[in-house]
PAMIBA-546122 format. One record per residue (C-alpha): residue number from 1; residue in one letter; x, y, z. Coordinates in steps of 0.1 Angstrom, whole numbers, plus 2048, in hexadecimal, padded with zeros to 3 digits. Layout:
N
+------+------+-----+-----+-----+
: resi : resn :   u :   v :   w :
+------+------+-----+-----+-----+
:  NUM :    A :   X :   Y :   Z :
...
+------+------+-----+-----+-----+
This chain:
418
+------+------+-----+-----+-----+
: resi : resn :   u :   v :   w :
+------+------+-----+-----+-----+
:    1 :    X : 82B : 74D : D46 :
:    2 :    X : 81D : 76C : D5A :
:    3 :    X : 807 : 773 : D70 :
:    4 :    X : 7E7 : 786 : D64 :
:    5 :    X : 7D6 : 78F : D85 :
:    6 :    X : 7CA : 782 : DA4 :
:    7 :    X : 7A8 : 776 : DAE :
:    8 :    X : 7A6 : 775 : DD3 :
:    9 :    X : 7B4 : 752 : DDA :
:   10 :    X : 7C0 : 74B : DB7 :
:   11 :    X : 7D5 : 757 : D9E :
:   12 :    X : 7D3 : 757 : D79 :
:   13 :    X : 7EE : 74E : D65 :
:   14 :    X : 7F5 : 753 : D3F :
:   15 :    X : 80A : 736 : D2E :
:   16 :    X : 80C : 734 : D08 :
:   17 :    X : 7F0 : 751 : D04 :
:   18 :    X : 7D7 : 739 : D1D :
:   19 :    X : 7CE : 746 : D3A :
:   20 :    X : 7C9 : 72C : D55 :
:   21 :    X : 7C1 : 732 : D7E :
:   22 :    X : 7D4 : 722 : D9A :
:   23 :    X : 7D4 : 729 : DBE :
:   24 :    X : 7EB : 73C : DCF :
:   25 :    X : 7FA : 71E : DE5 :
:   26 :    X : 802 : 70E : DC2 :
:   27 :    X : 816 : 72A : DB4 :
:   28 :    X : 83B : 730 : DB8 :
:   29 :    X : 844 : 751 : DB2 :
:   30 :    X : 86A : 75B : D9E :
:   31 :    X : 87A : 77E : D93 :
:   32 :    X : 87A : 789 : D73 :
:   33 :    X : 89D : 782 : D6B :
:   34 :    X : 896 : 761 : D76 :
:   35 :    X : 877 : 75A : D64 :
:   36 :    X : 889 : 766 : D44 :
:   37 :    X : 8A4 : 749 : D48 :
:   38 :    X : 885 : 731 : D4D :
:   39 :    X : 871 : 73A : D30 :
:   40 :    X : 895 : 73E : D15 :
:   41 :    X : 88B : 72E : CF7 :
:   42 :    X : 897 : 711 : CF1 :
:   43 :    X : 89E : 70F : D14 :
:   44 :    X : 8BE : 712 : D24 :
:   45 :    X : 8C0 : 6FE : D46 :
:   46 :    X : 8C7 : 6D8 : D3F :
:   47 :    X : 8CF : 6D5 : D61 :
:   48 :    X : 8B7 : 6E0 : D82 :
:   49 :    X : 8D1 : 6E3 : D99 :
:   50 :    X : 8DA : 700 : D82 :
:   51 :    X : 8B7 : 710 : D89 :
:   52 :    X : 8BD : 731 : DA0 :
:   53 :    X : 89C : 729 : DB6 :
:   54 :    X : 898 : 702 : DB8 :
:   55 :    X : 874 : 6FC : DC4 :
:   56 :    X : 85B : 6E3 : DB9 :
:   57 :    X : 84C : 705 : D9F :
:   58 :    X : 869 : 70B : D8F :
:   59 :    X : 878 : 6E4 : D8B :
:   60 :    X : 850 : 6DE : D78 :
:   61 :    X : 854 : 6FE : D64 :
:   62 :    X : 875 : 6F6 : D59 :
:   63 :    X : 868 : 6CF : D4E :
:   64 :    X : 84C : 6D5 : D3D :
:   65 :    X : 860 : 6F8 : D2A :
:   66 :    X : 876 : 6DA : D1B :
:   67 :    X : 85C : 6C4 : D15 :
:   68 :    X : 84D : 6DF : CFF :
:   69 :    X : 86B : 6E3 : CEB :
:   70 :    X : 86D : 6BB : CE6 :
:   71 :    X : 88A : 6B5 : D01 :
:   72 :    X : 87C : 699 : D16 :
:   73 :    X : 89C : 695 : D2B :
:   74 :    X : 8A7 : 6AC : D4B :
:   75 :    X : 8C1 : 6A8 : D62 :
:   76 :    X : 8C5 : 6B0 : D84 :
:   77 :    X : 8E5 : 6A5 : D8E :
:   78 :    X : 8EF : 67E : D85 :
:   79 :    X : 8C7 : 675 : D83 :
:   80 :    X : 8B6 : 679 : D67 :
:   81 :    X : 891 : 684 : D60 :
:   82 :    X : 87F : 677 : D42 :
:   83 :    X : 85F : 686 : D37 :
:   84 :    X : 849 : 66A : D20 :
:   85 :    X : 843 : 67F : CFD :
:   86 :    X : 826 : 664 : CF3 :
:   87 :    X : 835 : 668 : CD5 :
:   88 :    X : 849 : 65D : CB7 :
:   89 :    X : 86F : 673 : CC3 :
:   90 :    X : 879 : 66C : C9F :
:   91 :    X : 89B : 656 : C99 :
:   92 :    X : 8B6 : 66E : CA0 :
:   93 :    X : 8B0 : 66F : CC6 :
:   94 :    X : 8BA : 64D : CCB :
:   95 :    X : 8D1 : 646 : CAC :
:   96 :    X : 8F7 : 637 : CA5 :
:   97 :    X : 902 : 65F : CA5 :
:   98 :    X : 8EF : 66B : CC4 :
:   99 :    X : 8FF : 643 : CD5 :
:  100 :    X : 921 : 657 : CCA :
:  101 :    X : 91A : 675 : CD4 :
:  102 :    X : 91F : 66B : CF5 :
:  103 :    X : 934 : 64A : CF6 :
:  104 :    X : 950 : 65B : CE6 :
:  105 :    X : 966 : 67B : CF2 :
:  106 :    X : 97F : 691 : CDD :
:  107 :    X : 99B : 674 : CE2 :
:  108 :    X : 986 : 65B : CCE :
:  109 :    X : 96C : 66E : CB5 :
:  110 :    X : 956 : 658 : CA0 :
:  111 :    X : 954 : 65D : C7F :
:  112 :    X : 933 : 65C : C65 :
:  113 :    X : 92A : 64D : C48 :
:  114 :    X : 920 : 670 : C3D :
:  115 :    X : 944 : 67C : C4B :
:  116 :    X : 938 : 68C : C68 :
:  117 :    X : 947 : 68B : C89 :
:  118 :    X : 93D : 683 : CAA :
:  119 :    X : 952 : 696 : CC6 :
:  120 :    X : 941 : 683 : CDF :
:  121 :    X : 940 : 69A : CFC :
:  122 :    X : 920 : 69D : D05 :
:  123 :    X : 917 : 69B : D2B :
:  124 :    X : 8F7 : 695 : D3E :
:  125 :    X : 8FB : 6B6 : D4B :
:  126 :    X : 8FC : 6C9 : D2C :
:  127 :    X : 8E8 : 6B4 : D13 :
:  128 :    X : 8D3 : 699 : D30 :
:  129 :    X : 8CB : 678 : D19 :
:  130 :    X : 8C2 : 652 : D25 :
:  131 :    X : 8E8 : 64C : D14 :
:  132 :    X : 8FC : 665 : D2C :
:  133 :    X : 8EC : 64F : D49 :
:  134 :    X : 8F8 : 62F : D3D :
:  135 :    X : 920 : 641 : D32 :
:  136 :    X : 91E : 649 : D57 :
:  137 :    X : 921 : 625 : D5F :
:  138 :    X : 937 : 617 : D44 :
:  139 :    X : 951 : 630 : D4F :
:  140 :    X : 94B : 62B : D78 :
:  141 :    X : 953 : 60B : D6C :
:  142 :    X : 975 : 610 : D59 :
:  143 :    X : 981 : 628 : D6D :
:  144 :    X : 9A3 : 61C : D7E :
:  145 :    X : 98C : 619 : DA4 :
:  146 :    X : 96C : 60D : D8C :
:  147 :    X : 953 : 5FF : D9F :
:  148 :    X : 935 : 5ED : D9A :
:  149 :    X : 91B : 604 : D87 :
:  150 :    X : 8F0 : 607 : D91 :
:  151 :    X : 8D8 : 618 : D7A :
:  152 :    X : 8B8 : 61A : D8A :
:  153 :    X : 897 : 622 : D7A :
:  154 :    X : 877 : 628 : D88 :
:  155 :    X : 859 : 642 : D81 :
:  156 :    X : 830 : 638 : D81 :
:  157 :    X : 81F : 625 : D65 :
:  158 :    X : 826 : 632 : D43 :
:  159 :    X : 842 : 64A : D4D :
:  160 :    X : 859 : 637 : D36 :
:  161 :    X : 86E : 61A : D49 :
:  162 :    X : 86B : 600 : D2F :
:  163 :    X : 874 : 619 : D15 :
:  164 :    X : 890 : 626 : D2A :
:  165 :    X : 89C : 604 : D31 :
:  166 :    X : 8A0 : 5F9 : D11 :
:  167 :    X : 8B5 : 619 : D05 :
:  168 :    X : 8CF : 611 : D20 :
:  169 :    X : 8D2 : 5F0 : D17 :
:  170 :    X : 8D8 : 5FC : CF1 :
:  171 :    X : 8F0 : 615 : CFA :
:  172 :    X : 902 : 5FA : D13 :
:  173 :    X : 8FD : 5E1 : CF5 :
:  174 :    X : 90B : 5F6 : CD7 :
:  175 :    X : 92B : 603 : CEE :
:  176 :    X : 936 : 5E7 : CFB :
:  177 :    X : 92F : 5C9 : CE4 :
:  178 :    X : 937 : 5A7 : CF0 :
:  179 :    X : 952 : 591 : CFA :
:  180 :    X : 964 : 575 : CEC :
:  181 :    X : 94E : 579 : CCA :
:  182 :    X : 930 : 56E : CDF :
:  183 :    X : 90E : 581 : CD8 :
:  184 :    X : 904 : 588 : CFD :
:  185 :    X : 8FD : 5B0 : CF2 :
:  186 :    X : 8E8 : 5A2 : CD8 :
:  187 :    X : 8D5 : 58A : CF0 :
:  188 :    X : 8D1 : 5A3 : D05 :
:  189 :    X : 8BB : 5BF : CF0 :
:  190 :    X : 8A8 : 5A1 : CE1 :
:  191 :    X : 89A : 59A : D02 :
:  192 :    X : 883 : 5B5 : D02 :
:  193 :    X : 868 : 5A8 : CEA :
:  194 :    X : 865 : 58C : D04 :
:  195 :    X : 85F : 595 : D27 :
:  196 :    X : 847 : 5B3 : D11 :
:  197 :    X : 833 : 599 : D06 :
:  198 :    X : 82F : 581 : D21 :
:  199 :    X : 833 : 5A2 : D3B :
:  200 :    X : 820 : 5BE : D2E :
:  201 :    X : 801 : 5C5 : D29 :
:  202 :    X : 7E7 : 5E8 : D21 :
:  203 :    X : 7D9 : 5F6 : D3C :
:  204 :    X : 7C6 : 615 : D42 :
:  205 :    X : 7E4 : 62F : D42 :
:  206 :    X : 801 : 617 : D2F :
:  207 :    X : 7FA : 608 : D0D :
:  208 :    X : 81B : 5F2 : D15 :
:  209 :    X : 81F : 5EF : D3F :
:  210 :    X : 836 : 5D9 : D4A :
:  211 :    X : 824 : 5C3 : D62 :
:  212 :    X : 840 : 5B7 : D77 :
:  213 :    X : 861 : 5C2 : D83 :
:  214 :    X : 885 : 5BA : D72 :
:  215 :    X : 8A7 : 5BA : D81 :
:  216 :    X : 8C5 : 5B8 : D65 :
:  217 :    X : 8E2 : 5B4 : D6E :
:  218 :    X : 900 : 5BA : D52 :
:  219 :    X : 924 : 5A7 : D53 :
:  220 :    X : 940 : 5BE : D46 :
:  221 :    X : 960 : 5AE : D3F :
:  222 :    X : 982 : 5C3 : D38 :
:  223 :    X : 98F : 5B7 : D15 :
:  224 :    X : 9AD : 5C6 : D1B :
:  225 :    X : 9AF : 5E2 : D04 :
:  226 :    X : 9AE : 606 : D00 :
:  227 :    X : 999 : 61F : CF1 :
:  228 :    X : 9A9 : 63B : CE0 :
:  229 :    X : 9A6 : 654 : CFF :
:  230 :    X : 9B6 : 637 : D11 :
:  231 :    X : 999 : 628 : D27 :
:  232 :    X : 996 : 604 : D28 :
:  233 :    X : 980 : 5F2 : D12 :
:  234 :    X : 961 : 5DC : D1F :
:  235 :    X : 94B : 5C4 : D0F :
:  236 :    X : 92D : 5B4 : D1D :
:  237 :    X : 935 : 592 : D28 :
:  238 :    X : 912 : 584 : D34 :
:  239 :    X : 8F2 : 592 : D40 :
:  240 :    X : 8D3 : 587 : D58 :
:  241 :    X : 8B3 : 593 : D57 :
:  242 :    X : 89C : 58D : D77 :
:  243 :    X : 876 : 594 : D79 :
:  244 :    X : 85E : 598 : D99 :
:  245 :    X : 83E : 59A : DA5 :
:  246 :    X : 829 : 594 : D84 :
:  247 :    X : 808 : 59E : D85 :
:  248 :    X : 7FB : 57F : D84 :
:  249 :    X : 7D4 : 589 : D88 :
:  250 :    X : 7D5 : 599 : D64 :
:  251 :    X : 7D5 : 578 : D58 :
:  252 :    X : 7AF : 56D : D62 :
:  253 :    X : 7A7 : 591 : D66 :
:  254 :    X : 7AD : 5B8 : D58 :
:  255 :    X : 798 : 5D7 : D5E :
:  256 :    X : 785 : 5E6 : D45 :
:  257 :    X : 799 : 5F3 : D24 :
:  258 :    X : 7B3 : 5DF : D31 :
:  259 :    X : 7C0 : 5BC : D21 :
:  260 :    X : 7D2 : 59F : D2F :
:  261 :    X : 7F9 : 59B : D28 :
:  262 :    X : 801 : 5A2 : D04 :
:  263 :    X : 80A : 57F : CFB :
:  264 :    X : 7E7 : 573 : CF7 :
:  265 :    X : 7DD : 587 : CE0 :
:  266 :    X : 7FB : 583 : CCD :
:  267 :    X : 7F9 : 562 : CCD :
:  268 :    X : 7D4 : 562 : CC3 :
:  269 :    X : 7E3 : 57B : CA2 :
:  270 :    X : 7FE : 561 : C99 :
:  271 :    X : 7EA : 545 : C98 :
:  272 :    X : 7CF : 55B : C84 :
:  273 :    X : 7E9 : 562 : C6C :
:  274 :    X : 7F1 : 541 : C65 :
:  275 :    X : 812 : 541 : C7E :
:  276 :    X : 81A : 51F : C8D :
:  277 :    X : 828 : 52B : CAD :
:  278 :    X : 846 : 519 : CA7 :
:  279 :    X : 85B : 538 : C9C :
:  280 :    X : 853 : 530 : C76 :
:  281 :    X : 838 : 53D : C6C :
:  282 :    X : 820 : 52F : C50 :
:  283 :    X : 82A : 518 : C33 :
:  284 :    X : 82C : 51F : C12 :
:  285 :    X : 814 : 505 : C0E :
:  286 :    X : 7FA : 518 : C27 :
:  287 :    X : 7FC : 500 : C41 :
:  288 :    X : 803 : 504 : C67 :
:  289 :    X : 806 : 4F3 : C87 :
:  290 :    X : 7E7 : 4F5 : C99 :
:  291 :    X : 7F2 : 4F7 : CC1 :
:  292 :    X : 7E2 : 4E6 : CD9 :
:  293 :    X : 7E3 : 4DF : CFC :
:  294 :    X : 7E8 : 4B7 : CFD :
:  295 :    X : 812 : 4BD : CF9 :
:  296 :    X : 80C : 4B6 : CD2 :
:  297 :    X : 807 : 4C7 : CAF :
:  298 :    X : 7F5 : 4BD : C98 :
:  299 :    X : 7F6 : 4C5 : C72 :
:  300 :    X : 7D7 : 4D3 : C5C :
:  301 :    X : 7D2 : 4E7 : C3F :
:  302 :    X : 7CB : 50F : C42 :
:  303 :    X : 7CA : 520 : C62 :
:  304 :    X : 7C4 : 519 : C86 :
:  305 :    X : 7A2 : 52E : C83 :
:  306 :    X : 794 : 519 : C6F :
:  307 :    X : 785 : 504 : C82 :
:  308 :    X : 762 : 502 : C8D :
:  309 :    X : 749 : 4F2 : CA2 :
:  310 :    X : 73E : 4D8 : C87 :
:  311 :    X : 761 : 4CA : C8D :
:  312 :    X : 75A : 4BE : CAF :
:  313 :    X : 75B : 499 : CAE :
:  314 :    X : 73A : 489 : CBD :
:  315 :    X : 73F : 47B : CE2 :
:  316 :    X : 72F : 459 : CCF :
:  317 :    X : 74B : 456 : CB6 :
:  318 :    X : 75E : 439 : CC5 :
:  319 :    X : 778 : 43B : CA5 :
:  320 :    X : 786 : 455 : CAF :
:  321 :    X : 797 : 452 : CCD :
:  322 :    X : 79D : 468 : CEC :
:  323 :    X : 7BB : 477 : CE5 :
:  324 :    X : 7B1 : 47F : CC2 :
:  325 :    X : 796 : 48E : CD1 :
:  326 :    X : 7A4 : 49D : CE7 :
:  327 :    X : 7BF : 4B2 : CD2 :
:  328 :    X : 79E : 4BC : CBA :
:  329 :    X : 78E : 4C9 : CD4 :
:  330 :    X : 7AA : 4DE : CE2 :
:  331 :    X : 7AC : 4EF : CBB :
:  332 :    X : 788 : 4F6 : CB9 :
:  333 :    X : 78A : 508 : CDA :
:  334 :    X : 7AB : 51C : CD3 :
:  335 :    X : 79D : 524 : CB0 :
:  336 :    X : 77D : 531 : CBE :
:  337 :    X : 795 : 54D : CD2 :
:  338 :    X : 7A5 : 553 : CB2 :
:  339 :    X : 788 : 55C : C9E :
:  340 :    X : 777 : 56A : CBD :
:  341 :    X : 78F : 573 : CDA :
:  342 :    X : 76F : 581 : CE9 :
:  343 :    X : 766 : 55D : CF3 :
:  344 :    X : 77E : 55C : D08 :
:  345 :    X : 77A : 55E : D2B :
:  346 :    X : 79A : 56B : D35 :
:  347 :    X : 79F : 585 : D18 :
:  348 :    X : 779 : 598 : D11 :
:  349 :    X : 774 : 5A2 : D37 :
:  350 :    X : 783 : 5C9 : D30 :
:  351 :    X : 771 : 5C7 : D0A :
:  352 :    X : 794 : 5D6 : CFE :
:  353 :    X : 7A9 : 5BC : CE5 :
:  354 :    X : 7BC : 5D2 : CD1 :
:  355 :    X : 7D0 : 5F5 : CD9 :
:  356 :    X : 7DA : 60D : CC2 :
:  357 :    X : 7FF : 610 : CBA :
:  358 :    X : 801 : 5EC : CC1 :
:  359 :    X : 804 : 5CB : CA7 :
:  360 :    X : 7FE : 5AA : CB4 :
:  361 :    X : 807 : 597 : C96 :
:  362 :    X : 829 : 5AB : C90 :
:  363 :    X : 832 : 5A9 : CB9 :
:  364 :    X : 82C : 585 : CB6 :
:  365 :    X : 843 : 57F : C9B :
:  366 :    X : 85D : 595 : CA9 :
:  367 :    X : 85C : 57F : CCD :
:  368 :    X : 860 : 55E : CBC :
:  369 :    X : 87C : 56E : CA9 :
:  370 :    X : 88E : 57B : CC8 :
:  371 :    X : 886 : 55B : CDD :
:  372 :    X : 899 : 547 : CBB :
:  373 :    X : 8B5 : 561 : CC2 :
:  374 :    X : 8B7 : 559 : CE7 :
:  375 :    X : 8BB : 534 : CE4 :
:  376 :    X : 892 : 527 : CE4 :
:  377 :    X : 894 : 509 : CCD :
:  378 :    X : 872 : 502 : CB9 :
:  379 :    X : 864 : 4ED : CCE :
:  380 :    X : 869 : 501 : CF1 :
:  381 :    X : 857 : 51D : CD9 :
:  382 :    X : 837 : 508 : CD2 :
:  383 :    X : 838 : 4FC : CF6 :
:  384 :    X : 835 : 51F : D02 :
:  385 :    X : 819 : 520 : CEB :
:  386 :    X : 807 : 502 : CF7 :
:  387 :    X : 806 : 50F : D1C :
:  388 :    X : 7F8 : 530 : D0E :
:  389 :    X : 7DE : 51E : CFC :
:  390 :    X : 7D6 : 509 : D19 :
:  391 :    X : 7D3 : 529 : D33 :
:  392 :    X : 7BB : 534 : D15 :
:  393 :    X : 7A5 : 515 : D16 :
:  394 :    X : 7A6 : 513 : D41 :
:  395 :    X : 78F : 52F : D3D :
:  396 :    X : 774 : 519 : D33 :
:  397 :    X : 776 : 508 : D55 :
:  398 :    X : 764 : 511 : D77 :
:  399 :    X : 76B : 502 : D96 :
:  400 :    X : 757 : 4FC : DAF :
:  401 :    X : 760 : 4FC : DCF :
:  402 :    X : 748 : 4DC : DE9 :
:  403 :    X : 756 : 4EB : E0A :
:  404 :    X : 73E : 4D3 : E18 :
:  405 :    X : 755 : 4B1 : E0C :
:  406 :    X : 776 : 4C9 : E0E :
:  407 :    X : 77A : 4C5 : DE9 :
:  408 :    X : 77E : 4D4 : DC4 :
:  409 :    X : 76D : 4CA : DAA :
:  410 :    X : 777 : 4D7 : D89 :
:  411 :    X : 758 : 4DA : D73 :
:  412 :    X : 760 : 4DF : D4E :
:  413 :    X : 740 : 4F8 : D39 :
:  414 :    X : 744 : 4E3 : D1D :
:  415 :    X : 73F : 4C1 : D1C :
:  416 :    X : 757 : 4B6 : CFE :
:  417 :    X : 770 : 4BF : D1A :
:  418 :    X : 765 : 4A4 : D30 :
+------+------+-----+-----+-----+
């Protein structure tokens, strides 16, 4: 980067053979010596407190010089900055060997398959990664005056926390194991698929945001023995995950090109595909449990979409009785959102229903498969399912407010839901 020449209040600049124009407030100004240092290629400050002038300039420069070359992590100190690629990183970045890299020192090298070695003495000061934050903690824990470890994350909407979230976890996870046999580091990375569905949701600058707030909190427990460079070993004995201040609104409402919590729609997929809700799946017979709202499933042949009007049962039918009628009245209005989730109040106000990079069909299989891993027994599953089918059908409700008998009257658009 150089400057080209100067146009009364503004200055053109030359990055990358593009000449752009700033003003002269907005530019920091370094030697040459240090603007050679800056612009080494690959770049050779990991760390901006190494930076000889430390200014908002130089700290940007430096970022977006590594983000060029593909290193989305910076240091400055024990924080760590991560830059969002929007991108595919490839596999290595976050693999068993890049885990060891940093886990293990020159005591306790881990050993290949391919008969490589991992020294293991990578630092967030040399080589900054999501991993060296979350060594930091395992060994302000063992240390012999260990203490209680915090990693905080933070940064706007679609810097990355989710992401960055579940990479600690991993590394925690992978490093530690669990105690007394139990599968608590397993439980704990499984979690993930479920508070993302039921928590996040697109909106205009996230295809994934994370519509509430979580607190975990991770139980280590001393097991006692030693690891070759002889710090204590630590496996996870428990964990708790806490969530706050859920958007609520998104529910009933979302901005344009926005959608409503991810769940929906997934839910909509499954049943689409034939997928029961119940963890499951489909038959091999091609039949699945059609959900419904009354606290019941009923069993029919092919999918839940395949219902239609001319299977509402005539208010005059008095042999078929109300709860019958009932339950075939909640299918025909869930399988109208499957077919069309456009007729559905509470998911066609932002006209966007599906995002790119994003399966609903697979996501939903993967959350009932986590929620069997964490304990939810079939029928907990297909409850879920039943209150998310009847927050679908609420939207074809209005109420009415008579402020003149201070009352509610709850007026349903459809009268086969009298």
């Amino acid at each position: 980067m150089k400057i080209v020449r100067r146009e009364g209040d503004e200055v053109v600049v030359e990055y990358n053979g593009v000449e752009s124009k700033y003003k002269k407030s907005d530019i920091g100004v370094v030697s040459e010596e240090e603007l050679a240092e800056l612009d080494a290629s690959p770049p050779r400050i990991a760390d901006l407190i190494h930076l000889t002038t430390v200014s908002q300039e130089t700290i940007l420069y430096t970022l977006r010089r590594r983000y060029d070359h593909d290193l989305i992590y910076t240091s400055i100190g024990s924080i760590l900055i991560a830059v969002n690629p929007f991108k595919n990183m490839g596999p290595e970045l976050y693999s068993e060997r890049m885990i060891m890299n940093y886990f293990n020192n020159d005591a306790n090298p881990a050993k290949h398959i391919d008969g490589s070695v991992s020294a293991g003495n990578y630092t967030l000061e040399e080589t900054p990664h999501v991993y060296a934050c979350s060594q930091r903690a395992l060994e302000g824990i063992s240390a012999p005056s260990g203490e209680n470890q915090s990693l905080i994350i933070s940064g706007e909407s679609g810097a990355g926390k989710t992401e960055a979230t579940k990479h600690c976890l991993h590394y925690l996870a992978h490093t530690s194991g669990s105690t007394g046999g139990s599968d608590a580091h397993i439980r704990l990375q499984t979690a993930s698929p479920v508070l993302e569905a039921w928590g996040n949701a697109k909106t205009l600058r996230n295809n994934n945001s994370s519509r509430f707030g979580k607190f975990t909190e991770i139980w280590l427990n001393n097991t006692g023995k030693l690891h070759a460079n002889l710090t204590p070993q630590y496996a996870i004995d428990g964990a708790s995950i806490t969530t706050y201040l859920l958007e609520k609104t998104r529910v009933v409402t979302q901005a344009k090109n926005e959608r409503n919590y991810h769940v929906f729609y997934q839910l909509l997929a499954g049943l689409a595909a034939g997928n029961s809700g119940t963890g499951g799946g489909s038959s091999a017979e091609g039949s699945s449990a059609t959900i419904s709202t009354s606290g019941s499933s009923s069993r029919r042949r092919g999918s839940a979409a395949s219902l239609s009007a001319a299977d509402l049962p005539s208010a005059q039918n008095t042999k078929i009785s109300p709860k019958d009628r009932k339950q075939q009245l909640n299918r025909w209005a869930l399988s109208t959102f499957v077919s069309d989730p456009s007729s559905c109040m509470f998911l066609n106000q932002s006209g966007c229903f599906h995002v790119d990079g994003i399966v609903d069909q697979s996501d939903y299989d993967e959350m009932q498969q986590s929620m069997a891993v964490l304990g939810f027994s079939s029928e907990h599953q297909v409850l879920l399912s039943q209150i998310l089918a009847g927050v679908l059908h609420c939207a074809w409700i209005v109420v009415i407010f008579r402020v003149s008998v201070y009352t509610t009257i709850i007026v349903f658009i459809n009268e086969w839901f009298m």
